[in-house]
N, C-alpha and C positions, 0 to 999 in steps of 0.2 A: 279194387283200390279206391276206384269212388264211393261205395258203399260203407268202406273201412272210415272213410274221411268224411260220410255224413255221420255216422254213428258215433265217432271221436267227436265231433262238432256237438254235435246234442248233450251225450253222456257228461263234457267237461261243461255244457252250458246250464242243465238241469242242477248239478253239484252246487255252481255258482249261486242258484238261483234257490235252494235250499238253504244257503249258508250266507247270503249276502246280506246283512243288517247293516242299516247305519246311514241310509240314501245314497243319492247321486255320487258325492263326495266320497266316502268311502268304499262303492260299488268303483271306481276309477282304479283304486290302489287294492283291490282281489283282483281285477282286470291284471292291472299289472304283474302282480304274485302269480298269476296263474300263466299270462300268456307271454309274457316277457322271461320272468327269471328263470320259472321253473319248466315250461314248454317251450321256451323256445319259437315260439311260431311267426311272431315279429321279433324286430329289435327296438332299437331305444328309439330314434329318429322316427321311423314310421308308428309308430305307437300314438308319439308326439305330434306326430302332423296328425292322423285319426281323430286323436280327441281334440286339438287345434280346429277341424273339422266338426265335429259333435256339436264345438263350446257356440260355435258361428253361427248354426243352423237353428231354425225353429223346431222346437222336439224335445223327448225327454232325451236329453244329451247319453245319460248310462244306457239306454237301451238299444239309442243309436251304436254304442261304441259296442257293443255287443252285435251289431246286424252286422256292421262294417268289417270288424276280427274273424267272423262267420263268413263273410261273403270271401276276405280274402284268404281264408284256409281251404272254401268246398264252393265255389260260384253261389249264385242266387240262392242254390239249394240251402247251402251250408247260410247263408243269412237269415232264410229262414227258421232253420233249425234251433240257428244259436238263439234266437229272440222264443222261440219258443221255447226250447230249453231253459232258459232264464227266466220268462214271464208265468208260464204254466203252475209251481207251486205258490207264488201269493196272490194270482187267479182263482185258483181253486178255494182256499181258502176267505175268501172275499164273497164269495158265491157261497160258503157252507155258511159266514156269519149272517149275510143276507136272508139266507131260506129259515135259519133259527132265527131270526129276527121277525119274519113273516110268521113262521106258523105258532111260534110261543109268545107271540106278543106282548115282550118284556121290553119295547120303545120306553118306556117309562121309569124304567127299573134305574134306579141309585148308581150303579156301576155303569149305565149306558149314560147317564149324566157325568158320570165320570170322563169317559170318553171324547166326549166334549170339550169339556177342561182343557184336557190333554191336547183336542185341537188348535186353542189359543195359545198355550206357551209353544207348539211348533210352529204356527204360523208365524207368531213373536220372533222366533230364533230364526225363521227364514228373512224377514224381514232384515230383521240385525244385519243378518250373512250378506246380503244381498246389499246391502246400503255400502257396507262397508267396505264390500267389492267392486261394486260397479258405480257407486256414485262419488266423482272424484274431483268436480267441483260442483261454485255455485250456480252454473248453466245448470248441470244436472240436476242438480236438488229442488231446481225449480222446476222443471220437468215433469218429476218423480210431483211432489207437491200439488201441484197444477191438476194432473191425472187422477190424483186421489180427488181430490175436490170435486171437480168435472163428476167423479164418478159417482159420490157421493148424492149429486143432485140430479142424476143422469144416469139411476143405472138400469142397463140393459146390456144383452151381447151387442149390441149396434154400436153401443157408445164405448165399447172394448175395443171393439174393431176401429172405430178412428181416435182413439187417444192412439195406439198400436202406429196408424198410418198418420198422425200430427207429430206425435212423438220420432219418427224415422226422419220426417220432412224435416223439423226444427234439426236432428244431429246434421242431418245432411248439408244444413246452410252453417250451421256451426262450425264441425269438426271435419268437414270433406279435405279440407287442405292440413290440418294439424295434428289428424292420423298416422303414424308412422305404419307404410305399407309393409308386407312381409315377403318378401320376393323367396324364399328359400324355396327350391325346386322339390315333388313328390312325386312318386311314379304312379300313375293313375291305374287304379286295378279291374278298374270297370271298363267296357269299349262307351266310346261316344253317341253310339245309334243305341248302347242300353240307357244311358245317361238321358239320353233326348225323350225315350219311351217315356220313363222314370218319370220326367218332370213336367209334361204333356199330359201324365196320367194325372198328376200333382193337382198340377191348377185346372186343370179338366174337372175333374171331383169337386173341386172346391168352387168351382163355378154352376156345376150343373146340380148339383144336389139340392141347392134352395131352391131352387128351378121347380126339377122335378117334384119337391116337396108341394110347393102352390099348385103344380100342375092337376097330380095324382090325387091329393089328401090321404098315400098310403104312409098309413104307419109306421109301416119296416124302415122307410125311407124317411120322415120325420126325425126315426132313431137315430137311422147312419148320419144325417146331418148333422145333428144336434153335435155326437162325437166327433166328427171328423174336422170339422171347423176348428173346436177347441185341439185339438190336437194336431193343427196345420198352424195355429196363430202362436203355441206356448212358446215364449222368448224366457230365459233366464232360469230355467231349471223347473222341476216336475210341480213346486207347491205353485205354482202360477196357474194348472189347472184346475184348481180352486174354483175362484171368482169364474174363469169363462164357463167351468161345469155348470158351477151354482145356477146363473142368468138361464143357461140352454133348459136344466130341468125343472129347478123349483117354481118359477113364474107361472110353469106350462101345468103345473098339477102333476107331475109324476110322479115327484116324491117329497114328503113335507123336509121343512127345511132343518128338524130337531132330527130327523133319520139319516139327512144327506150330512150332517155333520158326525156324526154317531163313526159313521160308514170309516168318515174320514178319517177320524181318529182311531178305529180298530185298522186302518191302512197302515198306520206306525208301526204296532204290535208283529208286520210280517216280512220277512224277505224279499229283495226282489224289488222291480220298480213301482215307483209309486202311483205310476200310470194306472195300475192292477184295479184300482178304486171303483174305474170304469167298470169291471165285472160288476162289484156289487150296488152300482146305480142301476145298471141294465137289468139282474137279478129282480131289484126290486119294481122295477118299474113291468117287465114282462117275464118273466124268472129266466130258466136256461138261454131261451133263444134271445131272450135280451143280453144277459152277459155277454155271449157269441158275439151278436150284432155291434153292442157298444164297446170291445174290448178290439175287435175287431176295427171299425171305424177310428178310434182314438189313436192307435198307432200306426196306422195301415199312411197317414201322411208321415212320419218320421223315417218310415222306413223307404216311402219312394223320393222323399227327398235325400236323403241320405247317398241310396245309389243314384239317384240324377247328380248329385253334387259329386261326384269321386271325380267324373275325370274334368270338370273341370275347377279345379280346388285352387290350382295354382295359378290361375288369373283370376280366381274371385279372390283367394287371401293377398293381390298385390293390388287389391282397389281400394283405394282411402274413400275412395267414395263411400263404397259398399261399408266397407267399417265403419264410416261417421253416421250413416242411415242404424247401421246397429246398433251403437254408441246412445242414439236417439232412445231407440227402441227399448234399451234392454233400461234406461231409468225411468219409460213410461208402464214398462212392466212393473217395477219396483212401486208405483205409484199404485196401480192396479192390485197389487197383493196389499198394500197397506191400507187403500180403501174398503177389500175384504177381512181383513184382520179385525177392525169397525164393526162392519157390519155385511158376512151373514155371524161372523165367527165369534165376536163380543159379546153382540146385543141377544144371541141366541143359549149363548152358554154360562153368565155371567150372572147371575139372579141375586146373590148375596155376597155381603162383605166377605162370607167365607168361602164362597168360589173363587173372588179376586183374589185372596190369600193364599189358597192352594196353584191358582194359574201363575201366579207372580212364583210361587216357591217350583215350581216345575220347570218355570222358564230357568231360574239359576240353576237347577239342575244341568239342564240341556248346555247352557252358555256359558258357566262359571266350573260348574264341578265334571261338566264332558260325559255325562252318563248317557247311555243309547236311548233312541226313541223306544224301544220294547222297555226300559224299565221304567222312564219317566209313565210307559201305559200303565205300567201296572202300581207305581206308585202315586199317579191320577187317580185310577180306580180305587185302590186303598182308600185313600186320600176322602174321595167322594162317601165310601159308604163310615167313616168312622164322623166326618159331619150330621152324615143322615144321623148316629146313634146318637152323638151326643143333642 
């Protein structure tokens, strides 16, 4: 029975993650079409507290909501499976664009400029999306504002890290009292000694990895840091691992910053979460066992926070405290993605009037005419080699 129920966990997670275009946002509403209407395997209520959960926690929220469906259909196992099932096809293919990037050394090539492109008008449209959801007055937009600046003349991971913890401090004296709490009761599917492990492992990692990095000078562990930090701090949805990528590998020489953009923008073109990018940073930076390493490490904090947070969800979602510290958080992220929008994503992809015309018309695509990220790629690439001709 349990082998029936890890194998149904996988098989429906692999599917999703073949067919799932469109990000976060619309990875939420397959989630739903597959596990709600047509399996059955949650209802509406617990669905809604799940991702109520996801939206809360630092992480890529789709990926989490795929651990959490997985953990409560088949235990630990089944969490694992379903995030693999999920993450495994635009993995792979991140790693296949990687290694032909490496050994045909077409980094230069008109259509890999294209790709670029195509990373300003997404990050453009996340920016939008993000503004327009989470920034709801003008405490916030100073926040957001404040962060970019800061970061603009400050940038590093370090200075991520306390816009991150300025930005939580400032909601938390602001909005601790004018938070409306959410007391709605969830049945917790985790035990509390798995929860405790879970988040023990969390901030354990997170603290001892720079550690051991200074300590050792090994490499493998360089690697895992580098991910796993950005992938412990991501507030407000997957293109926020952006910017904290960027600071961890381009400063350090691992990958130039015309390739780590390239990357990014063939990450639209595939299925699946956007987290997956990591494969082809790690790829390029040490090939297989770097993807392994860094795909590994980028997600590995979403998913122990995730089941650290199950059972106790319902006195974290009734603390306004807690919510006004996120409140904080998630407009200093906003701030954080718009100072990358700038610059590594701008100043790196933007050479001619006629790049700005093509990133400006791709951006209406995505925000005005609703067309998926896979064809705004491939009408960037168009795009880019009919400049080159003319």
């Amino acid at each position: 029975m349990r082998l029936k129920r890890y194998s149904e966990v996988f098989t429906v997670s692999l599917k999703l993650g073949l067919t799932s275009f469109g990000g976060p946002i619309a990875h939420i509403g397959y989630y739903h079409n597959e596990y709600v209407a047509k399996r059955k395997w949650l209802d509406e209520k617990t669905f809604a507290d799940l991702l109520a959960l996801c939206q809360f926690l630092p992480g890529p929220a789709s990926s989490q909501m795929s651990i959490g469906i997985g953990t409560m259909r088949a235990g630990l196992y089944g969490g694992f499976l379903s995030w693999l099932g999920f993450t495994a096809p635009s993995a792979i293919a991140m790693v296949i664009f990687a290694v032909l990037l490496k050994g045909y050394g077409f980094g230069d090539a008109v259509w890999i400029h294209g790709l670029k492109i195509v990373a300003v008008a997404i990050v453009a449209q996340a920016v939008l999306t993000m503004w327009q959801k989470l920034i709801t007055d003008n405490k916030l937009a100073t926040i957001a504002l404040a962060a970019m600046v800061f970061l603009l003349f400050q940038q590093s991971a370090a200075s991520q890290i306390a816009i991150i913890a300025a930005s939580g401090l400032t909601g938390l004296l602001i909005y601790r009292n004018s938070v409306a709490a959410d007391n709605t009761e969830s049945a917790a599917t985790v035990s509390y000694r798995t929860g405790v492990i879970a988040l023990i492992l969390f901030f354990g990692l997170l603290l001892l990895l720079p550690v051991m990095r200074q300590v050792t000078g090994n490499s493998t562990i360089a690697l895992a840091d580098s991910f796993y930090r950005p992938g412990a701090l991501v507030f407000g949805g997957g293109h926020v691992v952006l910017p904290l990528l960027e600071f961890e590998v381009v400063p350090a020489g691992w990958i130039t910053k015309d390739d780590f953009l390239a990357g990014y923008g063939a990450a639209q073109a595939v299925p699946g979460p956007l987290f997956t990018f990591a494969a082809y940073i790690g790829t390029m930076i040490s090939g297989l066992p770097g993807a392994v390493i860094a795909l590994t490490a980028v997600f590995l904090p979403g998913f122990l926070i995730v089941i650290g947070a199950l059972p106790f969800w319902n006195r974290l979602r009734g603390n306004g405290k807690i919510k006004g510290v996120l409140t904080g958080v998630n407009a200093g992220v906003v701030g954080i993605l718009l100072a990358a929008l700038y610059n590594p994503v701008i100043t790196s992809a933007v050479k001619s009037t006629s790049d700005l015309g093509l990133a400006v018309m791709l951006f209406g695509m995505l925000v005005f005419w609703k067309v998926p990220p896979w064809a705004a790629v491939i009408a960037g690439v168009a795009g880019s080699i009919v400049i080159a001709v003319l």
